[in-house]
mmJSON file of the N, C-alpha and C atoms, coordinates in Angstrom:
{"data_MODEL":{"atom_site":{
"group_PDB":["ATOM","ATOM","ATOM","ATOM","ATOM","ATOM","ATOM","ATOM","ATOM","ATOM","ATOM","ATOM","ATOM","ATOM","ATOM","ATOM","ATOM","ATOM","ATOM","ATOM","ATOM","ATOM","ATOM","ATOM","ATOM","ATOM","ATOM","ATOM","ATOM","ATOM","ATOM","ATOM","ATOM","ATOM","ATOM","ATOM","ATOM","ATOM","ATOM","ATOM","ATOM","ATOM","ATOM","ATOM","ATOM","ATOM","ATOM","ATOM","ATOM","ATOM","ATOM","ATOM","ATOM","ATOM","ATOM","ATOM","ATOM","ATOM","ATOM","ATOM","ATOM","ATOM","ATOM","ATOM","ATOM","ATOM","ATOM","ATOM","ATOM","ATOM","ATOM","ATOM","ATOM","ATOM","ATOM","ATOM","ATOM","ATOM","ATOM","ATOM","ATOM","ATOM","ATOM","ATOM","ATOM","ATOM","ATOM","ATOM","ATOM","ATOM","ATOM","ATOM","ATOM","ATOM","ATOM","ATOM","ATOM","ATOM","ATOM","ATOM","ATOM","ATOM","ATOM","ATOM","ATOM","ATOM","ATOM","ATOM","ATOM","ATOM","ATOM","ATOM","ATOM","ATOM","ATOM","ATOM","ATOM","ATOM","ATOM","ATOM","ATOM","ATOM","ATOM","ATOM","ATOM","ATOM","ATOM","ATOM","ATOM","ATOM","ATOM","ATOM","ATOM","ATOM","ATOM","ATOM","ATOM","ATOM","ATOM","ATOM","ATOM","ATOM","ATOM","ATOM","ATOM","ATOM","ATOM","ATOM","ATOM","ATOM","ATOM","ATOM","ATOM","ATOM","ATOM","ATOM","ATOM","ATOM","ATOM","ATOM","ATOM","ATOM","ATOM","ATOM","ATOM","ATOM","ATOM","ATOM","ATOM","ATOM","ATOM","ATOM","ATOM","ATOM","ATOM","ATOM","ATOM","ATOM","ATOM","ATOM","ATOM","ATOM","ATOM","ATOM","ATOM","ATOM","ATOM","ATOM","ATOM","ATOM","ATOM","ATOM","ATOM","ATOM","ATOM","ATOM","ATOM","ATOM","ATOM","ATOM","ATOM","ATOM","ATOM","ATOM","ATOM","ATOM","ATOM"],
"id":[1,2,3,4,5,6,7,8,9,10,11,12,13,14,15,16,17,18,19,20,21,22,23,24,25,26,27,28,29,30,31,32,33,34,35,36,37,38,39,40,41,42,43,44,45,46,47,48,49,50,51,52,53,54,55,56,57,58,59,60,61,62,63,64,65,66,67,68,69,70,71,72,73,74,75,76,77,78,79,80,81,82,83,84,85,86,87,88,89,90,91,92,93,94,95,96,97,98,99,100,101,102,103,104,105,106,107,108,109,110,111,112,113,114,115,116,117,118,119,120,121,122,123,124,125,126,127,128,129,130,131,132,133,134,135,136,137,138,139,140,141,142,143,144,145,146,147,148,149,150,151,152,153,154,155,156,157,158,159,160,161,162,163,164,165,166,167,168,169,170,171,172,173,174,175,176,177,178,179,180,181,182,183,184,185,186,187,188,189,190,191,192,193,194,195,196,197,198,199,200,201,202,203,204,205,206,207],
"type_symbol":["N","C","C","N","C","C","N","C","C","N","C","C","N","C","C","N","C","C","N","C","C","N","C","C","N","C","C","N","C","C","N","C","C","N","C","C","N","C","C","N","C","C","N","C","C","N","C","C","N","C","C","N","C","C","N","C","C","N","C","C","N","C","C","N","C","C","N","C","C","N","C","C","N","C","C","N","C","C","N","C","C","N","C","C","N","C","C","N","C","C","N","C","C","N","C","C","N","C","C","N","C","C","N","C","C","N","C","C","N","C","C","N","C","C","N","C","C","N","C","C","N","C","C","N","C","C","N","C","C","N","C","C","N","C","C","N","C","C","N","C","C","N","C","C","N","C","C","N","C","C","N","C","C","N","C","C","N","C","C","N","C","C","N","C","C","N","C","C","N","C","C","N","C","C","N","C","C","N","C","C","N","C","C","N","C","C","N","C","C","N","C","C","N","C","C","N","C","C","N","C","C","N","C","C","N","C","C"],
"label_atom_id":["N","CA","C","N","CA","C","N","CA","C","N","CA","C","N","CA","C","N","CA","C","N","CA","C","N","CA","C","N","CA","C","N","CA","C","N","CA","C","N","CA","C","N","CA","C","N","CA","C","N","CA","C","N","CA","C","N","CA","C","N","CA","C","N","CA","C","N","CA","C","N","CA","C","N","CA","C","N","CA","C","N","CA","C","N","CA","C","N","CA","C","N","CA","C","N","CA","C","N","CA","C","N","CA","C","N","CA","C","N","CA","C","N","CA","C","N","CA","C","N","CA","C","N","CA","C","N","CA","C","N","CA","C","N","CA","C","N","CA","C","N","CA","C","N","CA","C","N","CA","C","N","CA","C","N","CA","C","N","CA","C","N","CA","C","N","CA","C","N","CA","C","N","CA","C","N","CA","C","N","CA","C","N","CA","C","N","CA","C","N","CA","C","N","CA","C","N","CA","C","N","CA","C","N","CA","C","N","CA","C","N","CA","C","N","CA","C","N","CA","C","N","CA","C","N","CA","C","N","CA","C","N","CA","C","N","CA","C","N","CA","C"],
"label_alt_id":[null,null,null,null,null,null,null,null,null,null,null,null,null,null,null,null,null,null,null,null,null,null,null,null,null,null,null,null,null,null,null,null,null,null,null,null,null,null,null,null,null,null,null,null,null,null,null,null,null,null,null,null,null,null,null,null,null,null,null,null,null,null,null,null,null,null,null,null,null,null,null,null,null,null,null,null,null,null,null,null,null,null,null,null,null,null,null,null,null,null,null,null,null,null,null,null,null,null,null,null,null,null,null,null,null,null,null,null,null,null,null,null,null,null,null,null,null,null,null,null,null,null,null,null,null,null,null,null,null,null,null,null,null,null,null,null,null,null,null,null,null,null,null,null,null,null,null,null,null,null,null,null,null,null,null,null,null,null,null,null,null,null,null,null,null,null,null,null,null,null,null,null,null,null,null,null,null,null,null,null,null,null,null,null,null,null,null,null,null,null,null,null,null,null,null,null,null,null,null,null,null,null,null,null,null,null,null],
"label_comp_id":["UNK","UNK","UNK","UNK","UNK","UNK","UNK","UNK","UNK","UNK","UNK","UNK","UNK","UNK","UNK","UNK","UNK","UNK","UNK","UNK","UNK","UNK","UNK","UNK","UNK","UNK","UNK","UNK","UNK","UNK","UNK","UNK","UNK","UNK","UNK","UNK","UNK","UNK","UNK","UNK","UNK","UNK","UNK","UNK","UNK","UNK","UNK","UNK","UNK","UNK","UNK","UNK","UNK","UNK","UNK","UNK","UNK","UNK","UNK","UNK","UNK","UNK","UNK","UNK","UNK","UNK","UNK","UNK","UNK","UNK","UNK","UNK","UNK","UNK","UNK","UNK","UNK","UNK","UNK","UNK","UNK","UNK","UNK","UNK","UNK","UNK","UNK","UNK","UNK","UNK","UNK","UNK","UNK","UNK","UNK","UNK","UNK","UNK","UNK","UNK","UNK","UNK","UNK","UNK","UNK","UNK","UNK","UNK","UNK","UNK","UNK","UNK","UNK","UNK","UNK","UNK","UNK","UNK","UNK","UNK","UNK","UNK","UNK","UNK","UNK","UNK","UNK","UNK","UNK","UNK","UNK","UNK","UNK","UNK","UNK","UNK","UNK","UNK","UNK","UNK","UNK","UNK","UNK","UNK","UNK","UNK","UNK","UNK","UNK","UNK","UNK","UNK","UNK","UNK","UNK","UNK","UNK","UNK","UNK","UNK","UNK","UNK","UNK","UNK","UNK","UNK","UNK","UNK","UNK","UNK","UNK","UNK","UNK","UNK","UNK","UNK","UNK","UNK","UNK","UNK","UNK","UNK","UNK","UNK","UNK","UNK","UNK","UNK","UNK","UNK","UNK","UNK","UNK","UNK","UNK","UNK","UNK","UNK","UNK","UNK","UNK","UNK","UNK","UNK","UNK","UNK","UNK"],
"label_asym_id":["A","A","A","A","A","A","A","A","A","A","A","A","A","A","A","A","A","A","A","A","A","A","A","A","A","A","A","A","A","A","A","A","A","A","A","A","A","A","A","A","A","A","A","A","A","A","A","A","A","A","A","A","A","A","A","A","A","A","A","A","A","A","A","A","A","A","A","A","A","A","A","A","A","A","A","A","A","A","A","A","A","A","A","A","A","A","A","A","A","A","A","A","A","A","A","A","A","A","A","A","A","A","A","A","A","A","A","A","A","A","A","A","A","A","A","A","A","A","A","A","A","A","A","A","A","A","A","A","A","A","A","A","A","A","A","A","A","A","A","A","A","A","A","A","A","A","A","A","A","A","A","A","A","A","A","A","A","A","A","A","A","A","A","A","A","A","A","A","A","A","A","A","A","A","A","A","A","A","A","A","A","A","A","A","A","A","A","A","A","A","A","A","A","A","A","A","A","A","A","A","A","A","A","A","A","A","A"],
"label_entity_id":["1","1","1","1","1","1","1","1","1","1","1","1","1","1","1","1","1","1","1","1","1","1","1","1","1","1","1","1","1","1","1","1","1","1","1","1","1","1","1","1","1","1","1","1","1","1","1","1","1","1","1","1","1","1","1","1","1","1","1","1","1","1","1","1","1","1","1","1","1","1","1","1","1","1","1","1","1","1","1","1","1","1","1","1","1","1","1","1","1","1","1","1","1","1","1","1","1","1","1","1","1","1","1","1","1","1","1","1","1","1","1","1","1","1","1","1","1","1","1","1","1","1","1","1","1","1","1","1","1","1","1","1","1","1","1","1","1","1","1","1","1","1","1","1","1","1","1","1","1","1","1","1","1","1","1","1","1","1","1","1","1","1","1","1","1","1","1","1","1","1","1","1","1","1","1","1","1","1","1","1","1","1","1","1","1","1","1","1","1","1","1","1","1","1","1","1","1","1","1","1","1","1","1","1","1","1","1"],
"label_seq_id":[1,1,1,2,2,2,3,3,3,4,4,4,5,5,5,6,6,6,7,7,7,8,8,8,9,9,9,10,10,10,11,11,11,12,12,12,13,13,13,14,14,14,15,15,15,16,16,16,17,17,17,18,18,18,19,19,19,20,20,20,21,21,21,22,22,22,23,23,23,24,24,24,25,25,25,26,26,26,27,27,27,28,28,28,29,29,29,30,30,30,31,31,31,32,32,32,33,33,33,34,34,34,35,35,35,36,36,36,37,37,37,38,38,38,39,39,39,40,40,40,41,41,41,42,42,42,43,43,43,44,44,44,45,45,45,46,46,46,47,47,47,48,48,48,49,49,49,50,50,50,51,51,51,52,52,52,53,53,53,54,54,54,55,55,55,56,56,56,57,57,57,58,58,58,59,59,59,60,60,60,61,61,61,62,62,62,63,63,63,64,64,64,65,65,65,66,66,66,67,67,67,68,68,68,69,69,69],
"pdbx_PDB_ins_code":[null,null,null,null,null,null,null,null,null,null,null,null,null,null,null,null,null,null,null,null,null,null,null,null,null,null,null,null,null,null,null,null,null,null,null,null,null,null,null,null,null,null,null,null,null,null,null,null,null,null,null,null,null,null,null,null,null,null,null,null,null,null,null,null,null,null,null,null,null,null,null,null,null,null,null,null,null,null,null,null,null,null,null,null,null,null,null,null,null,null,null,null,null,null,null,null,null,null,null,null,null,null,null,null,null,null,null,null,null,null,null,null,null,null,null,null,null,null,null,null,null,null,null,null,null,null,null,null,null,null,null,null,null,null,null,null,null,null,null,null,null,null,null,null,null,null,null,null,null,null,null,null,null,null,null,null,null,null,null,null,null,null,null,null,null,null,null,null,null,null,null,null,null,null,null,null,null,null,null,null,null,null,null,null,null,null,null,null,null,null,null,null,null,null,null,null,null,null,null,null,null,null,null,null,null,null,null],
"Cartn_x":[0.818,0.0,0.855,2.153,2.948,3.201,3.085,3.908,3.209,1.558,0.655,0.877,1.481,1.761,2.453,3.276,4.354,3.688,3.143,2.972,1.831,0.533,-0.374,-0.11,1.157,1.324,2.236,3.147,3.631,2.847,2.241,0.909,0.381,-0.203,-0.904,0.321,1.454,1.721,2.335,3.216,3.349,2.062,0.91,-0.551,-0.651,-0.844,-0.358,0.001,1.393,2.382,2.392,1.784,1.394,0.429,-1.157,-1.649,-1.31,-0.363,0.007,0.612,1.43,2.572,1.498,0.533,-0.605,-1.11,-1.929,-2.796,-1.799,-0.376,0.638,0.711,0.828,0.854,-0.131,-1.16,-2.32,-2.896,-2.403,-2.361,-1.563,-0.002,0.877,0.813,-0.184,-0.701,0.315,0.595,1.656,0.984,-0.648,-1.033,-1.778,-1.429,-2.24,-2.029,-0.753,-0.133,0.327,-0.304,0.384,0.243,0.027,0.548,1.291,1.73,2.802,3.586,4.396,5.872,5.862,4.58,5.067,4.897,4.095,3.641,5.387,5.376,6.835,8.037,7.51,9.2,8.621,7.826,7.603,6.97,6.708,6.12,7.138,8.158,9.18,8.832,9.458,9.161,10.449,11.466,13.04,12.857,12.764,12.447,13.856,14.503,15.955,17.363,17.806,19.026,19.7,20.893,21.935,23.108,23.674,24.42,25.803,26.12,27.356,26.751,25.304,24.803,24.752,24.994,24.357,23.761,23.109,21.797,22.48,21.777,22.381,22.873,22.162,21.785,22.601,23.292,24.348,23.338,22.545,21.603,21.32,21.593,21.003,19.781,19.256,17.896,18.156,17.387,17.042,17.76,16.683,17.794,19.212,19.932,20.97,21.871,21.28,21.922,23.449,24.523,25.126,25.052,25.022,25.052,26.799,26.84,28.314,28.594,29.066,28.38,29.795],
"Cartn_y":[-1.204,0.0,1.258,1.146,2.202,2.736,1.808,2.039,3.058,3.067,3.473,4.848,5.274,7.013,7.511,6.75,7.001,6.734,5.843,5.53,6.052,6.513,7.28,8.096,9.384,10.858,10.832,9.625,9.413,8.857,8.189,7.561,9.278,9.901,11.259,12.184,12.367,13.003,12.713,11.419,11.093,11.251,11.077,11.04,12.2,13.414,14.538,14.995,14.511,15.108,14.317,13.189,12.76,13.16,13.848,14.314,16.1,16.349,17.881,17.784,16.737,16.329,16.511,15.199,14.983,16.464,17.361,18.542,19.475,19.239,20.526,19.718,18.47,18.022,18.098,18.378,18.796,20.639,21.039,22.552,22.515,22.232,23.055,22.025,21.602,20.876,20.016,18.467,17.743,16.97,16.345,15.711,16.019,16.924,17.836,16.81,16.41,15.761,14.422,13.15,12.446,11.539,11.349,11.123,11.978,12.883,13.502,13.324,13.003,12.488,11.319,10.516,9.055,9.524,10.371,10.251,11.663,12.432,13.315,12.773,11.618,10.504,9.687,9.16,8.455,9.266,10.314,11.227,12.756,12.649,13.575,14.404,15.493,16.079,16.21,15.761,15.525,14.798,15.356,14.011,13.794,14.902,14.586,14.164,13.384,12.572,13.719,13.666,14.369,13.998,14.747,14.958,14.272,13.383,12.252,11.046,11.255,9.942,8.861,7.619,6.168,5.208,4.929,3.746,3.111,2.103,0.975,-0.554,-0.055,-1.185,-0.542,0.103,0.691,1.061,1.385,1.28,-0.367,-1.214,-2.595,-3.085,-3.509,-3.864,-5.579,-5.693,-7.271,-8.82,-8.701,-9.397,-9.331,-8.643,-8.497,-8.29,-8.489,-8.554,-9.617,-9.583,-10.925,-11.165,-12.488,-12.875,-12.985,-12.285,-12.509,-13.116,-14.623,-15.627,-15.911],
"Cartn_z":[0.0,0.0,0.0,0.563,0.705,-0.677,-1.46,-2.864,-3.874,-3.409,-4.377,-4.061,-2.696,-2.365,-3.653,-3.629,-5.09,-6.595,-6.714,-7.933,-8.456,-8.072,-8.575,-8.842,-8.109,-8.781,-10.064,-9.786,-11.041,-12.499,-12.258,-13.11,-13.706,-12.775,-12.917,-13.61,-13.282,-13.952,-15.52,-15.768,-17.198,-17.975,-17.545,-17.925,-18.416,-17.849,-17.822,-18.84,-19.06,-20.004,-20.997,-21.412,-22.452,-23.2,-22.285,-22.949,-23.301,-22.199,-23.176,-24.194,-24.171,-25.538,-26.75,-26.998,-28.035,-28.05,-27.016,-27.542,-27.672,-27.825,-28.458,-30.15,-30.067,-31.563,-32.283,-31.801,-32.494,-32.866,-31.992,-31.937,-32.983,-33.028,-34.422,-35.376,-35.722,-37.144,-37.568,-36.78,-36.853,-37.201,-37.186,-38.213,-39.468,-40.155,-40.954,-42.519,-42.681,-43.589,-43.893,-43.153,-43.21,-44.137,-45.456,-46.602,-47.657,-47.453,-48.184,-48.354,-46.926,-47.462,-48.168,-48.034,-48.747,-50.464,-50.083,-51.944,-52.409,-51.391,-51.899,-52.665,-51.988,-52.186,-53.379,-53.463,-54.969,-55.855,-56.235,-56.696,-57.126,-57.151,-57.21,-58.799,-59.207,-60.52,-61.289,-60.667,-60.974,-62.122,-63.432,-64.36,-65.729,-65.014,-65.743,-64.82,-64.782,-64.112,-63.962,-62.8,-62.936,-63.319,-63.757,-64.795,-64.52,-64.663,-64.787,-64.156,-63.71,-63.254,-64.448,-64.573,-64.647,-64.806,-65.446,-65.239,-64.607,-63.498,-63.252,-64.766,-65.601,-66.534,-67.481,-67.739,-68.36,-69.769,-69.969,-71.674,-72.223,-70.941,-71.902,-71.315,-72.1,-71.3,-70.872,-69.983,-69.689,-70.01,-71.255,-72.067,-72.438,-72.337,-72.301,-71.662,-70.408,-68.921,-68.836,-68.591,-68.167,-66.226,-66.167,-65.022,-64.148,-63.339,-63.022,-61.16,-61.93,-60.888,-60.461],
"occupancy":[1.0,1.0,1.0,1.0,1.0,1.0,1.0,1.0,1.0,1.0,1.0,1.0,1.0,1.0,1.0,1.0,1.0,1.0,1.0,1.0,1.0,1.0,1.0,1.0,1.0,1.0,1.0,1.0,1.0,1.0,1.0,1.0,1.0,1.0,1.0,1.0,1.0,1.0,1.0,1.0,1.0,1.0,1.0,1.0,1.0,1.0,1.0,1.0,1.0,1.0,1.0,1.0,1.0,1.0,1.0,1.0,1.0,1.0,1.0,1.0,1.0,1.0,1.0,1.0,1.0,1.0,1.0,1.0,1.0,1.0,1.0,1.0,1.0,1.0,1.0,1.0,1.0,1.0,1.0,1.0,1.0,1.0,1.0,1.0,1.0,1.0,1.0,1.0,1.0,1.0,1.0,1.0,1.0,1.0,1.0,1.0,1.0,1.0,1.0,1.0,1.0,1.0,1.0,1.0,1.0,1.0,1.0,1.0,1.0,1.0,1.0,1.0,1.0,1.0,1.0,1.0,1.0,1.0,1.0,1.0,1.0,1.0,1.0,1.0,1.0,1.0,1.0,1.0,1.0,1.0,1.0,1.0,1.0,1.0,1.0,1.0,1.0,1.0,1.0,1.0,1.0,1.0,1.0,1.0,1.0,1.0,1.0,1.0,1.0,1.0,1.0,1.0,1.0,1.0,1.0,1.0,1.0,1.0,1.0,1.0,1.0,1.0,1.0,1.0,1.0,1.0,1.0,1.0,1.0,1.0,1.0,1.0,1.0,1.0,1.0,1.0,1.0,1.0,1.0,1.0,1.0,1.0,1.0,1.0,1.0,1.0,1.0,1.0,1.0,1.0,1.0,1.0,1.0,1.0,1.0,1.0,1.0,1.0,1.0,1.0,1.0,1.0,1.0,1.0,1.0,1.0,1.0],
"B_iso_or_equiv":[0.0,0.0,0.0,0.0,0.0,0.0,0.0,0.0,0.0,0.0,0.0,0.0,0.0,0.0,0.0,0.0,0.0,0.0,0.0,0.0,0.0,0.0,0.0,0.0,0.0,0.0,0.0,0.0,0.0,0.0,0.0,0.0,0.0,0.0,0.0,0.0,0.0,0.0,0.0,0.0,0.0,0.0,0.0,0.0,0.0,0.0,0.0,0.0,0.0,0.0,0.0,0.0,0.0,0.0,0.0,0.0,0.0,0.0,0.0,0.0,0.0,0.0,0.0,0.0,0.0,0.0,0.0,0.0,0.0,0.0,0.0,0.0,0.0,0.0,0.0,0.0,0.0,0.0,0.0,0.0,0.0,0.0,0.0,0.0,0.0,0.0,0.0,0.0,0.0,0.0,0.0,0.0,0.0,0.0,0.0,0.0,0.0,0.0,0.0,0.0,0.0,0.0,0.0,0.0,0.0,0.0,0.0,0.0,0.0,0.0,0.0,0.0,0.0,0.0,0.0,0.0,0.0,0.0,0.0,0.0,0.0,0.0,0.0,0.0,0.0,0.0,0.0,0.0,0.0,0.0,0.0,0.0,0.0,0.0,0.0,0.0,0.0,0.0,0.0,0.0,0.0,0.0,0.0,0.0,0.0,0.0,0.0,0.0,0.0,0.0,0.0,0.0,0.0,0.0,0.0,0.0,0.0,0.0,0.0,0.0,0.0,0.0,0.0,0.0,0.0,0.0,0.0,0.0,0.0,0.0,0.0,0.0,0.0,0.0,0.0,0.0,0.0,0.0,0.0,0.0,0.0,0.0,0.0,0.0,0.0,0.0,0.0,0.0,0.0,0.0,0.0,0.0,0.0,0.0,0.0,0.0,0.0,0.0,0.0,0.0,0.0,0.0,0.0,0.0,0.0,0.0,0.0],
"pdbx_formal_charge":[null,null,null,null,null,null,null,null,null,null,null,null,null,null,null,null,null,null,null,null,null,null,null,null,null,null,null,null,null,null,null,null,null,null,null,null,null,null,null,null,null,null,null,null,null,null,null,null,null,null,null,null,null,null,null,null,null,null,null,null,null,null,null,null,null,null,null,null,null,null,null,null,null,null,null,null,null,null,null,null,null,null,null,null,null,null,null,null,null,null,null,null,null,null,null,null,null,null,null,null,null,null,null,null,null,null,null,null,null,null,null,null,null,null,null,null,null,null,null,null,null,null,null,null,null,null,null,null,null,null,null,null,null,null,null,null,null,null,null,null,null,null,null,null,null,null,null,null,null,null,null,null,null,null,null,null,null,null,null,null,null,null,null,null,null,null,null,null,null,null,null,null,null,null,null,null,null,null,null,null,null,null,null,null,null,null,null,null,null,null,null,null,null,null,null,null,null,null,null,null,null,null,null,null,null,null,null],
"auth_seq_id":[1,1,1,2,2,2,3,3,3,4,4,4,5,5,5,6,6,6,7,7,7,8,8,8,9,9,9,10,10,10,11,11,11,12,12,12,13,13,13,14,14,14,15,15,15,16,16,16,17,17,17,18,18,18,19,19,19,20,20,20,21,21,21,22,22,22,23,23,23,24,24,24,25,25,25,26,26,26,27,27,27,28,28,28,29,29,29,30,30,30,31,31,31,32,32,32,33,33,33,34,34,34,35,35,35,36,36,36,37,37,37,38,38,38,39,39,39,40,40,40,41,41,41,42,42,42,43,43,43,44,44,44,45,45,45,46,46,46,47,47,47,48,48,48,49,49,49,50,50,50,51,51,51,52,52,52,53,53,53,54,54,54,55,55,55,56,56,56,57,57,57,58,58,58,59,59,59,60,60,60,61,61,61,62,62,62,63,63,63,64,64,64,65,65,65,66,66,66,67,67,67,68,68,68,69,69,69],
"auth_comp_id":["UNK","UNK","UNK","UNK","UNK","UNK","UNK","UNK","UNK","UNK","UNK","UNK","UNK","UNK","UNK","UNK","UNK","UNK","UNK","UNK","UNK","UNK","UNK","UNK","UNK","UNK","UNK","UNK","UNK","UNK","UNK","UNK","UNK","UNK","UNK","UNK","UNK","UNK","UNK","UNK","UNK","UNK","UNK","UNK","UNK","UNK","UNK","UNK","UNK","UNK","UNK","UNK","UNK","UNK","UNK","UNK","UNK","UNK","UNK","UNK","UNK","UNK","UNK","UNK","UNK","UNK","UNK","UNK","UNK","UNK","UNK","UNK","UNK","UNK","UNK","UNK","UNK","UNK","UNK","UNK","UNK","UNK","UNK","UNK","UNK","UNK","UNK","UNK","UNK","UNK","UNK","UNK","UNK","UNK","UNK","UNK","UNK","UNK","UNK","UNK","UNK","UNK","UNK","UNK","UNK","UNK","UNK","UNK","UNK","UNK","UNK","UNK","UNK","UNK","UNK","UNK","UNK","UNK","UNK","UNK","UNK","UNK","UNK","UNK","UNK","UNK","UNK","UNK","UNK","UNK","UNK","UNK","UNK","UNK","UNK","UNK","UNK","UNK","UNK","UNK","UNK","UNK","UNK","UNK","UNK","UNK","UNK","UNK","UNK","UNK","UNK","UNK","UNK","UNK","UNK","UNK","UNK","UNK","UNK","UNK","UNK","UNK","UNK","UNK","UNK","UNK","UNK","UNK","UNK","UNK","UNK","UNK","UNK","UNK","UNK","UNK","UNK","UNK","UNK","UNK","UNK","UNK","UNK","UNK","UNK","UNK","UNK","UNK","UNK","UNK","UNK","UNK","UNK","UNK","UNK","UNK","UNK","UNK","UNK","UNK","UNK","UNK","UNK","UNK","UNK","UNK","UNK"],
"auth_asym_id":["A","A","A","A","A","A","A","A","A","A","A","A","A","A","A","A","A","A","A","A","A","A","A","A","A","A","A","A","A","A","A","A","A","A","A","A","A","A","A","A","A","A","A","A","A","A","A","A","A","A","A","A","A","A","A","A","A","A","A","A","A","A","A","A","A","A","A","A","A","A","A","A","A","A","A","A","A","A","A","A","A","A","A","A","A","A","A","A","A","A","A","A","A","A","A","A","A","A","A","A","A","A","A","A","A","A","A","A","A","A","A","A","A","A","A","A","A","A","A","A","A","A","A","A","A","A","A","A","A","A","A","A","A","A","A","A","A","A","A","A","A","A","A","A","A","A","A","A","A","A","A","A","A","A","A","A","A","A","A","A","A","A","A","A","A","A","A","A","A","A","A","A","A","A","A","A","A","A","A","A","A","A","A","A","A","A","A","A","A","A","A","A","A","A","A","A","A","A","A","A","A","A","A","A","A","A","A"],
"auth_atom_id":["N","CA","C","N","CA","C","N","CA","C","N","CA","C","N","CA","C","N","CA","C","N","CA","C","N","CA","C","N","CA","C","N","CA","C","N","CA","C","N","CA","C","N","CA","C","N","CA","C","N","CA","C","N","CA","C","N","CA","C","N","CA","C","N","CA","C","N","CA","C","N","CA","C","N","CA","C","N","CA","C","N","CA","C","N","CA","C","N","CA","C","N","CA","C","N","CA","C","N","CA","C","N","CA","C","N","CA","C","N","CA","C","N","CA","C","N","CA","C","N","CA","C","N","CA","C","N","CA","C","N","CA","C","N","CA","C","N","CA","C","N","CA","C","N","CA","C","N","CA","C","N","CA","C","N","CA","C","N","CA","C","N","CA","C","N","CA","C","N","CA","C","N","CA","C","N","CA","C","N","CA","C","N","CA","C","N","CA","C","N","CA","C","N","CA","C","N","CA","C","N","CA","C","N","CA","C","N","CA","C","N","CA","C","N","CA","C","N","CA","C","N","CA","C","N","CA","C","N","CA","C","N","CA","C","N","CA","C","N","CA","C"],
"pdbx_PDB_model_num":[1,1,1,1,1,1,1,1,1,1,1,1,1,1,1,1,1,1,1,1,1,1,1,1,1,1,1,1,1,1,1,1,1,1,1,1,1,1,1,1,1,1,1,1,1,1,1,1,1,1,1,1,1,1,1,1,1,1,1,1,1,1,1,1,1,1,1,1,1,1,1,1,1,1,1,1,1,1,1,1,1,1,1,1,1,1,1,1,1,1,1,1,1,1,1,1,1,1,1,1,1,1,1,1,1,1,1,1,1,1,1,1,1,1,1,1,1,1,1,1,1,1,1,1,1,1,1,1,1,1,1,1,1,1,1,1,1,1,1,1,1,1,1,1,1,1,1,1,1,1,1,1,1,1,1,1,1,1,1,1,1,1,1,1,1,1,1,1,1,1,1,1,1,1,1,1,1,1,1,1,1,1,1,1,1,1,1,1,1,1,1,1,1,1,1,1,1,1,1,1,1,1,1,1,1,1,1]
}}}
């Protein structure tokens, strides 16, 4: 029984500060967006390579792959 002196204000206060944490993340619009970044990242407008970049496939397609075993 001694223990609960301690452990309810602690209970009460992480409680507390979990929910101030959440109603500050909600105040400065931290979930306003959350599919953007996924679509930012596959969805880019970069539609020309930079410049000394590469294909991985060097200009061959598929078929013409060698296997290096």
């Amino acid at each position: 029984m001694n223990s609960l002196v301690f452990l309810v204000p602690i209970a009460l206060v992480l409680g507390t500060a979990a929910l101030g944490a959440f109603l500050w993340s909600m105040s400065s619009d931290q979930y306003e967006d959350l599919d953007g970044a996924g679509e930012r990242i596959l969805f880019h407008d970069d539609d020309k390579p930079a410049a000394g970049s590469t294909s991985p496939l060097d200009g061959r397609g598929p078929s013409q792959t060698t296997c290096q075993g």
